[in-house]
TORPA-4810 file (N, C-alpha, C, O; in nm, 3 decimals):
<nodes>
NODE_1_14.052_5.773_8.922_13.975_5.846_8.824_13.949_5.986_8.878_13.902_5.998_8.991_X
NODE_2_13.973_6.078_8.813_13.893_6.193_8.795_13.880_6.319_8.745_13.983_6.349_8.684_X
NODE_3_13.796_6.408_8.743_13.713_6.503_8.660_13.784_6.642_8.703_13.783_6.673_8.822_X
NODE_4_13.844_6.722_8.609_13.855_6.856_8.631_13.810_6.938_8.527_13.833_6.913_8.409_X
NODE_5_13.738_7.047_8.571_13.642_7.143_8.494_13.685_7.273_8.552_13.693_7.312_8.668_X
NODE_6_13.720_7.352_8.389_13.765_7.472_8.400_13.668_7.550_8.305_13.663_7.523_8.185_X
NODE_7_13.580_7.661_8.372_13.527_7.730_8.311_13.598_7.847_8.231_13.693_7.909_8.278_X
NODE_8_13.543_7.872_8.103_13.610_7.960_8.008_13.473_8.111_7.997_13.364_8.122_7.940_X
NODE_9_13.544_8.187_8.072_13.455_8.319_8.090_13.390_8.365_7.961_13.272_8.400_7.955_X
NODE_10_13.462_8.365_7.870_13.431_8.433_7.713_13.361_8.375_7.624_13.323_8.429_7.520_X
NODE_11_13.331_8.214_7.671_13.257_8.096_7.590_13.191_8.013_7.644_13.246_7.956_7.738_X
NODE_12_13.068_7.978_7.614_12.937_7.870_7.690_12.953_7.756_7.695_12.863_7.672_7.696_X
NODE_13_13.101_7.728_7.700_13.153_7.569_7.766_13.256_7.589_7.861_13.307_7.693_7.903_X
NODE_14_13.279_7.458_7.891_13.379_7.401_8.012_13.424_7.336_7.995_13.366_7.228_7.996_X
NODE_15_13.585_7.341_7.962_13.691_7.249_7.916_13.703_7.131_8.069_13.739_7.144_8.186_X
NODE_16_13.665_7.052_8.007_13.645_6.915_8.074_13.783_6.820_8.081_13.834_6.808_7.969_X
NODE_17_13.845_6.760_8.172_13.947_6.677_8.184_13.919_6.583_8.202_13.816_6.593_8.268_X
NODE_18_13.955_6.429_8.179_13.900_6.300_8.246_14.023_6.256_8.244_14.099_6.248_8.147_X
NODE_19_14.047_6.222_8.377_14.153_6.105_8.362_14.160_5.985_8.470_14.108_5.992_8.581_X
NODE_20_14.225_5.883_8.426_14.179_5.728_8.444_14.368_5.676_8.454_14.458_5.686_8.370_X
NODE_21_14.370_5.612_8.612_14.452_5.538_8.615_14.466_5.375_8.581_14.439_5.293_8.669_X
NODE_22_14.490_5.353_8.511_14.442_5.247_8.420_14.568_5.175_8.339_14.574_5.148_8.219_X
NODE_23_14.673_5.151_8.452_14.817_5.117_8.395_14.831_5.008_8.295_14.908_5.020_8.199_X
NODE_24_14.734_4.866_8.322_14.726_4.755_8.297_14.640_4.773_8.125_14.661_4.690_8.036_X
NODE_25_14.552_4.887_8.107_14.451_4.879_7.990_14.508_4.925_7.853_14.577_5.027_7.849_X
NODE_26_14.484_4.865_7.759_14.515_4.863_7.667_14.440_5.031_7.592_14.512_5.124_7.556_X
NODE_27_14.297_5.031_7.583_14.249_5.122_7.552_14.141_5.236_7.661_14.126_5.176_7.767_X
NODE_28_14.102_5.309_7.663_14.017_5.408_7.761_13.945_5.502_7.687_14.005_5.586_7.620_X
NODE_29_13.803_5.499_7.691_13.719_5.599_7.668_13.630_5.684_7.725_13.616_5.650_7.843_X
NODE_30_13.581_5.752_7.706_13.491_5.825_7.804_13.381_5.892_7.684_13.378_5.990_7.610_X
NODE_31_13.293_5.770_7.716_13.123_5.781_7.650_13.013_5.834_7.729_12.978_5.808_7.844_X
NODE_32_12.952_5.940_7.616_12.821_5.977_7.719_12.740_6.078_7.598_12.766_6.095_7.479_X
NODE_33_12.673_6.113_7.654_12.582_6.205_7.593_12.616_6.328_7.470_12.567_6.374_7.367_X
NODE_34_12.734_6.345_7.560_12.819_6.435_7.496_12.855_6.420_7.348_12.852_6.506_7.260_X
NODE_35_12.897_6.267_7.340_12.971_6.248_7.202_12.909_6.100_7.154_12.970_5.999_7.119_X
NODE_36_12.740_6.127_7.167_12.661_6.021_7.134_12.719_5.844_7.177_12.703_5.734_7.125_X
NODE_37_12.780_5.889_7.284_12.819_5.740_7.371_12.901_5.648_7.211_12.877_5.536_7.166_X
NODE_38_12.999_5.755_7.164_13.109_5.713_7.103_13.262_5.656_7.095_13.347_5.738_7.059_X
NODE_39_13.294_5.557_7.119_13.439_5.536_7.191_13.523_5.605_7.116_13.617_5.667_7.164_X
NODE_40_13.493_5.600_6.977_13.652_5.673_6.888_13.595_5.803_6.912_13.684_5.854_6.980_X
NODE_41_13.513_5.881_6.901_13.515_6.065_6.947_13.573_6.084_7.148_13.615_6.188_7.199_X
NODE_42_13.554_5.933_7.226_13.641_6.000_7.399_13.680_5.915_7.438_13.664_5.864_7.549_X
NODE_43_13.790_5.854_7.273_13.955_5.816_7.326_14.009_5.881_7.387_14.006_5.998_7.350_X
NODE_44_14.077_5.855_7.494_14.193_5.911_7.598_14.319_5.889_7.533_14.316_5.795_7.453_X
NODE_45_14.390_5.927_7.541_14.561_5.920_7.524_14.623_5.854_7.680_14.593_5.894_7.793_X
NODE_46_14.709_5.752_7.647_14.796_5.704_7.729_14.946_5.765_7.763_15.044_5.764_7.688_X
NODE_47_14.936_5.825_7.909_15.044_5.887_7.919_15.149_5.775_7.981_15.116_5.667_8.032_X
NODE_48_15.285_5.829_7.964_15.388_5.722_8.055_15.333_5.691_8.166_15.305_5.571_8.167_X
NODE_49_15.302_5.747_8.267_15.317_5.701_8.436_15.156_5.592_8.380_15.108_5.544_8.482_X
NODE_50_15.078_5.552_8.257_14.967_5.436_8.277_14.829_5.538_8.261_14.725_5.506_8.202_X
NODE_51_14.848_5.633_8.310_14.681_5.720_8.329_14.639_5.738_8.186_14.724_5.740_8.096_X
NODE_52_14.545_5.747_8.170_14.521_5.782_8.064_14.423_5.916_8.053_14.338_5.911_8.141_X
NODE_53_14.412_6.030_7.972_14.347_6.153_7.981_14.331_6.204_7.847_14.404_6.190_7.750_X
NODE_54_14.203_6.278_7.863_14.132_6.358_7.734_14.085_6.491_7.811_14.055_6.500_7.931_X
NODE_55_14.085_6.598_7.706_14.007_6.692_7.768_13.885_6.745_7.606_13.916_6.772_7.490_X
NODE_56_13.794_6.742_7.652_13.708_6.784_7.590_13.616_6.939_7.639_13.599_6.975_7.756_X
NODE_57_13.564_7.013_7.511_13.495_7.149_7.524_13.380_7.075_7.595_13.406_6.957_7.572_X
NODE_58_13.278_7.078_7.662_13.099_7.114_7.674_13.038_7.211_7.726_13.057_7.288_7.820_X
NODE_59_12.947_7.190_7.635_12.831_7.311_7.666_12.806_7.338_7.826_12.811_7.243_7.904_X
NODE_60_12.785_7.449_7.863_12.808_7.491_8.000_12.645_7.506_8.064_12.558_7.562_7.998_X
NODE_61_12.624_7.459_8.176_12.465_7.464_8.234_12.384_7.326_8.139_12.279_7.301_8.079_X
NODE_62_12.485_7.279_8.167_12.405_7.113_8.099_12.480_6.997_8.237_12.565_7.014_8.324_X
NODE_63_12.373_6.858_8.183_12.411_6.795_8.279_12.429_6.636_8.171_12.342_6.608_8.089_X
NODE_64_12.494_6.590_8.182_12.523_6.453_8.103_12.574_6.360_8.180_12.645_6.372_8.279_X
NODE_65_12.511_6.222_8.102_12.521_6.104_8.173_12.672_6.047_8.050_12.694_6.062_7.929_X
NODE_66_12.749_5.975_8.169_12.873_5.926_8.128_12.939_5.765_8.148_12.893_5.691_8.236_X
NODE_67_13.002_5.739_8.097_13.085_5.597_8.180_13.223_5.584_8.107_13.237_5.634_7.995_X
NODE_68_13.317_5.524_8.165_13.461_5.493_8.076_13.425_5.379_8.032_13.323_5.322_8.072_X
NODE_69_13.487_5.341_7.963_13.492_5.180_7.851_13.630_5.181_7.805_13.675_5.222_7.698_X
NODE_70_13.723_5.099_7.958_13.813_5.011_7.971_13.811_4.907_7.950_13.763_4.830_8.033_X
NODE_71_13.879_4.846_7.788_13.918_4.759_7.771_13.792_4.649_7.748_13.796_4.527_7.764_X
NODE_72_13.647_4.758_7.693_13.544_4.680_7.623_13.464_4.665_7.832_13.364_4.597_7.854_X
NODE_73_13.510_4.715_7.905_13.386_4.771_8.013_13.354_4.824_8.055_13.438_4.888_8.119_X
NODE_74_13.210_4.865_8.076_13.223_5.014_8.122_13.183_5.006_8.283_13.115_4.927_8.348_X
NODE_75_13.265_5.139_8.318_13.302_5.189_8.486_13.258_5.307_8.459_13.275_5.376_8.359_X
NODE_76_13.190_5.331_8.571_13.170_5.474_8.632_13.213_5.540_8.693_13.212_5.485_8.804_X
NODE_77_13.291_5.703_8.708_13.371_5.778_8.751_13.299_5.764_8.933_13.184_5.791_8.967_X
NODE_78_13.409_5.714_9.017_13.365_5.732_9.166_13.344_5.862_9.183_13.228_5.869_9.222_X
NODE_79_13.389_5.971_9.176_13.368_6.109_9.155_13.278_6.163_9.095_13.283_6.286_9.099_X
NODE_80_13.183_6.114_9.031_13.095_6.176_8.990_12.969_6.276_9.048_12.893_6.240_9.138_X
NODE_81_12.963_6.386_8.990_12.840_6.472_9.032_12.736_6.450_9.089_12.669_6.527_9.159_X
NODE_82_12.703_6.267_9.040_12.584_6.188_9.085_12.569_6.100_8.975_12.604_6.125_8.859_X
NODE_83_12.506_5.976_9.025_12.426_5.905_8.919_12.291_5.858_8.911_12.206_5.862_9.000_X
NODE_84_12.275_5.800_8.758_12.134_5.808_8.737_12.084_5.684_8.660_12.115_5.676_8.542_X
NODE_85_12.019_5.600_8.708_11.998_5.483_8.683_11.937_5.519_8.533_11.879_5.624_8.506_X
NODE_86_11.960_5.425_8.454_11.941_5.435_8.270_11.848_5.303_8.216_11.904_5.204_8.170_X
NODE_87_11.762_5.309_8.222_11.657_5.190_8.167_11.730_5.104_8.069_11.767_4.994_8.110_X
NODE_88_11.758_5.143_7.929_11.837_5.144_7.824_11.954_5.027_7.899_11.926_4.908_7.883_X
NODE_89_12.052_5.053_7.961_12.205_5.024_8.011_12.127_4.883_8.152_12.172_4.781_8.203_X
NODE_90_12.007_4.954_8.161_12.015_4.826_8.294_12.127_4.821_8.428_12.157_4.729_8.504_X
NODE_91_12.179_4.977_8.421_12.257_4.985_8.523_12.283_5.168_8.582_12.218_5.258_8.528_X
NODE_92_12.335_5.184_8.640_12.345_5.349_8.714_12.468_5.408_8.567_12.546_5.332_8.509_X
NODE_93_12.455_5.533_8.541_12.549_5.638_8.473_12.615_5.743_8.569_12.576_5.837_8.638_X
NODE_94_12.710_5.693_8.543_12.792_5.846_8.599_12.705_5.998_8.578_12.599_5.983_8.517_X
NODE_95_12.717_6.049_8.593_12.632_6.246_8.583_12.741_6.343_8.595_12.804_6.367_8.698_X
NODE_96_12.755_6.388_8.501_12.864_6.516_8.497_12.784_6.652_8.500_12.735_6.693_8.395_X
NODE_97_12.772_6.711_8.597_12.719_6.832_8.594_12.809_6.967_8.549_12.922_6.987_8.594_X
NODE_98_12.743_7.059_8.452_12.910_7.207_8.407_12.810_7.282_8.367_12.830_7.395_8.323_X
</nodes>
């Protein structure tokens, strides 16, 4: 798994990358704050070599809580910025800081 963030000088976001080696999974999302913890708005696309990747705009100087939802479970990016335990989930969130 992981996160590449490219800041865009001219605009108050950060084109966000996620990608997930995930040869065996049928589907891959990436839910969070961002896109009201929606699987159909951070479907990934399945490339040949199995990974699967999305890139999404966000707002820049924000911090959001995240997780993938492979195949109906959700995992947290080892890479992450940090995490943050979620009352709600009963378990830690990934943290994307941009």
């Amino acid at each position: 798994m992981a996160i590449k963030k490219q800041f865009i000088k001219t605009k108050p976001v950060c084109k966000v990358t996620f990608s997930v080696a995930a040869k065996e999974a049928d589907e891959v999302a990436v839910v969070g704050d961002f896109n009201n913890w929606n699987p159909k708005e951070g479907a990934l696309n399945k490339l040949k070599n199995g990974t699967f990747k999305g890139v999404f705009d966000l707002d820049k100087d924000a911090s959001y809580e995240f997780k993938y939802l492979i195949d109906g479970a959700f995992v947290n990016e080892t890479e992450a910025d940090s995490f943050k335990w979620n009352e709600f989930a009963g378990a830690e969130n990934s943290v994307l800081e941009v």
